[in-house]
N, C-alpha and C positions, 0 to 999 in steps of 0.2 A: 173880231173875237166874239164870239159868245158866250155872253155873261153869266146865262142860263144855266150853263155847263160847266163851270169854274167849280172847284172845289175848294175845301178847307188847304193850305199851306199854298196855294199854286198863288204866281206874283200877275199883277195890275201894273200895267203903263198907262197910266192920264194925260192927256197932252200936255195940259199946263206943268205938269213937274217932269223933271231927270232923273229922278230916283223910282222904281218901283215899290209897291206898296206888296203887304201880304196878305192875303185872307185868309182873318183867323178866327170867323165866324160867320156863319149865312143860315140864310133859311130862301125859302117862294120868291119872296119879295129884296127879303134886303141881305146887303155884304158890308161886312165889319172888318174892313180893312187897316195895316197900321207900318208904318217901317221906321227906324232908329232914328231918335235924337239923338246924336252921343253925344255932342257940347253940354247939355241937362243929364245923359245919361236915361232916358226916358224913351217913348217913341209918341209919332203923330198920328192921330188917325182921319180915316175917313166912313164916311156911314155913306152907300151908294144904294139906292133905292130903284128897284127897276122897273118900278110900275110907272114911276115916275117919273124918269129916266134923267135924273138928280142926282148930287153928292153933297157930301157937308157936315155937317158937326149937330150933335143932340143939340138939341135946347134948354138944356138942364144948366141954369146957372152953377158954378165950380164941379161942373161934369168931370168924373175923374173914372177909372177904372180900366182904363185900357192898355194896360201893360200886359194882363194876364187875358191866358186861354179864358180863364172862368170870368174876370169884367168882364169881355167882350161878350159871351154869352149873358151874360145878366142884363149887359145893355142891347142884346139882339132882343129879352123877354120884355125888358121897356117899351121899345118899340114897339112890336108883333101886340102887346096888349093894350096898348093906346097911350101909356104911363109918361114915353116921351116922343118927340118926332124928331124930324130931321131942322135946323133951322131954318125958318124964313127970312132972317139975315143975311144968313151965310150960308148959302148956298147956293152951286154950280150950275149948266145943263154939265151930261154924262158926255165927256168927249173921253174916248177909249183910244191909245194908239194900239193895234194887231200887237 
């Protein structure tokens, strides 16, 4: 799969999970990806960086906003402007299934 070429709403298989994810925001660099929690009622996300060729969670202690179109954009402008990163705790290499 080329990640390159993914667009806004089109679905992510990671190898480590069974569920696909959505992408509900990108830019050059990075995809802000997210799919349902319904036990919380909320969803999870992922921040997949592809210069990096990494995935994983802001760094932003009680990071929140990733329910909606418009967080995920505000957290694509975090990143893209230095504000936050991807963590270096928590975070992956990029294994993509086709």
């Amino acid at each position: 799969m080329n990640l390159s070429q993914i667009q806004i709403k089109d679905k992510i298989k990671f190898s480590e999970e069974t569920q696909r994810y959505t992408v509900r925001a990108r830019n050059d660099r990075y995809l802000i990806c997210t799919k349902p929690m319904n036990a919380k009622k909320t969803v999870l996300y992922t921040i997949v960086d592809l210069l990096e060729n990494i995935r994983g969670t802001e760094d932003l202690i009680f990071c929140m906003g990733f329910e909606t179109n418009l967080g995920c954009q505000e957290a694509l402008a975090r990143l893209d402007s230095g504000e936050s990163y991807i963590s270096r705790r928590n975070f992956i290499p990029l294994k993509v299934d086709g």
